[in-house]
C-alpha positions as CSV (number, residue, x, y, z in Angstrom):
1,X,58.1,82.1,198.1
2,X,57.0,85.3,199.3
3,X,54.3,87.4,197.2
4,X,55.6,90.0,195.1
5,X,55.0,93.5,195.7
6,X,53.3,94.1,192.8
7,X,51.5,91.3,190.4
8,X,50.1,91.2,186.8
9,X,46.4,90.9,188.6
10,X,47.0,94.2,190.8
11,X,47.8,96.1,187.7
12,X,45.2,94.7,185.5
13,X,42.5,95.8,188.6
14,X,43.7,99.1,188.2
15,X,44.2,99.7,184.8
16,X,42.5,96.9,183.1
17,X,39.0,98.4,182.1
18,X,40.8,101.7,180.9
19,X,43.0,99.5,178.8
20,X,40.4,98.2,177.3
21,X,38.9,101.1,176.9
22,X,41.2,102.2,174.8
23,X,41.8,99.2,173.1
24,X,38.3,98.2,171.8
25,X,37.6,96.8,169.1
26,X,41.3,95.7,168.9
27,X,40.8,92.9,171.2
28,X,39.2,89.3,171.1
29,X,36.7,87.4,173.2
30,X,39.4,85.4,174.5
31,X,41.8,88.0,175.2
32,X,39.3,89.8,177.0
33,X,38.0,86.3,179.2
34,X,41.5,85.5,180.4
35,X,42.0,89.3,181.7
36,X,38.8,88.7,183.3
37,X,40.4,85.5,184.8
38,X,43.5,87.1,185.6
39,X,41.7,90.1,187.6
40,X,39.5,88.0,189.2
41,X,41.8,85.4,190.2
42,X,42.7,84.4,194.3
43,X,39.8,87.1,194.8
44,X,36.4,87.3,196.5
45,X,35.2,87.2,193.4
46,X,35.7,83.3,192.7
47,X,34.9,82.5,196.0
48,X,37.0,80.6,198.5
49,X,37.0,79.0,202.1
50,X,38.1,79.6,205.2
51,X,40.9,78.2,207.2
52,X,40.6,77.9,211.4
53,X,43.1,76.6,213.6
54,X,41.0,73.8,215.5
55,X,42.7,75.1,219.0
56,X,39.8,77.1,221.0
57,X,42.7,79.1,222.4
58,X,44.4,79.8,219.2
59,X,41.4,80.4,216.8
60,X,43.2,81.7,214.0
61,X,41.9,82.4,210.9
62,X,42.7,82.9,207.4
63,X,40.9,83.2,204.2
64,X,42.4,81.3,200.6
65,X,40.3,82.5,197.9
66,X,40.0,80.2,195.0
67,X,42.4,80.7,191.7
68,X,41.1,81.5,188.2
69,X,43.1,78.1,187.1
70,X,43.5,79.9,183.3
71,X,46.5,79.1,181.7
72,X,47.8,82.2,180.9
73,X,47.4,83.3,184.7
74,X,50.6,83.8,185.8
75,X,49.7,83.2,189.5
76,X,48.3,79.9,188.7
77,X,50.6,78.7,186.2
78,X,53.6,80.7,187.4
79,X,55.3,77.5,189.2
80,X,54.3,74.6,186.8
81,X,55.9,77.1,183.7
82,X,59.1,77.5,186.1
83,X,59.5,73.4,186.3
84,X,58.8,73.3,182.3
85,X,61.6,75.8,182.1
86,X,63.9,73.9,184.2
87,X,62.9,70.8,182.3
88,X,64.0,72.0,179.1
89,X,67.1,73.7,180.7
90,X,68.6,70.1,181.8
91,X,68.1,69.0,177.7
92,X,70.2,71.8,176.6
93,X,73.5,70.8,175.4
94,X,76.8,72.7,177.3
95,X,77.4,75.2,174.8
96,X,76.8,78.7,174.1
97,X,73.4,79.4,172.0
98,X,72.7,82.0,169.1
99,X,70.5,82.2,166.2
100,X,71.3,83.4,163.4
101,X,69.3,85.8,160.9
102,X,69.8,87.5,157.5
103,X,68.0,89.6,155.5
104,X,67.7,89.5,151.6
105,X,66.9,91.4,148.4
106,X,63.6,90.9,147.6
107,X,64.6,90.0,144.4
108,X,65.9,87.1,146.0
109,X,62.8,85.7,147.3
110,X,61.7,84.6,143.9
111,X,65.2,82.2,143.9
112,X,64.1,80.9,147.7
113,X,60.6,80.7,146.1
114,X,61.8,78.0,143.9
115,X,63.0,75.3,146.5
């Protein structure tokens, strides 16, 4: 699958420390760790290892950084949420899907209140 112009990572690099910025005090330590994961994921930053083609006459190289392996990432989790999805698609049953909601009185909460 071919990478996507533009990924949740690229815009968190670029906007993420103005976001939060913006938004602290609002956020959590563990909000704030897994958009540090997700910035720093398949970057220098993690580290990684190189990849040579063992052909003197070729010598190609490539570099594969290692992945931030969080599990909200959506470039390390993207493909194992994808199977998950097409799991649960094969248990659904042939028909059309809708869910239902209604809103009450308040005054009708005290009746649901009672069961």
């Amino acid at each position: 699958m071919a990478r996507p112009a533009l990924e949740v990572a690229d815009i968190l690099r670029d906007l993420g420390s103005a976001w939060r910025d913006a938004n602290a005090g609002h956020l959590g330590l563990g909000q704030l760790k897994v958009i540090s994961a997700i910035e720093s994921c398949r970057t220098a930053a993690l580290g990684g290892h190189v990849a040579r083609c063992e052909n003197a006459a070729c010598g190609y190289t490539t570099i594969a950084y290692n992945s931030c392996r969080n599990r909200h990432c959506p470039k390390c989790q993207g493909a194992a949420a994808r199977e998950w999805m097409e799991a649960r698609a094969e248990e659904l049953l042939p028909v059309p899907y809708c869910e239902p909601a209604c809103n009450f009185d308040p005054c009708c909460g005290v009746i649901g209140a009672q069961f």
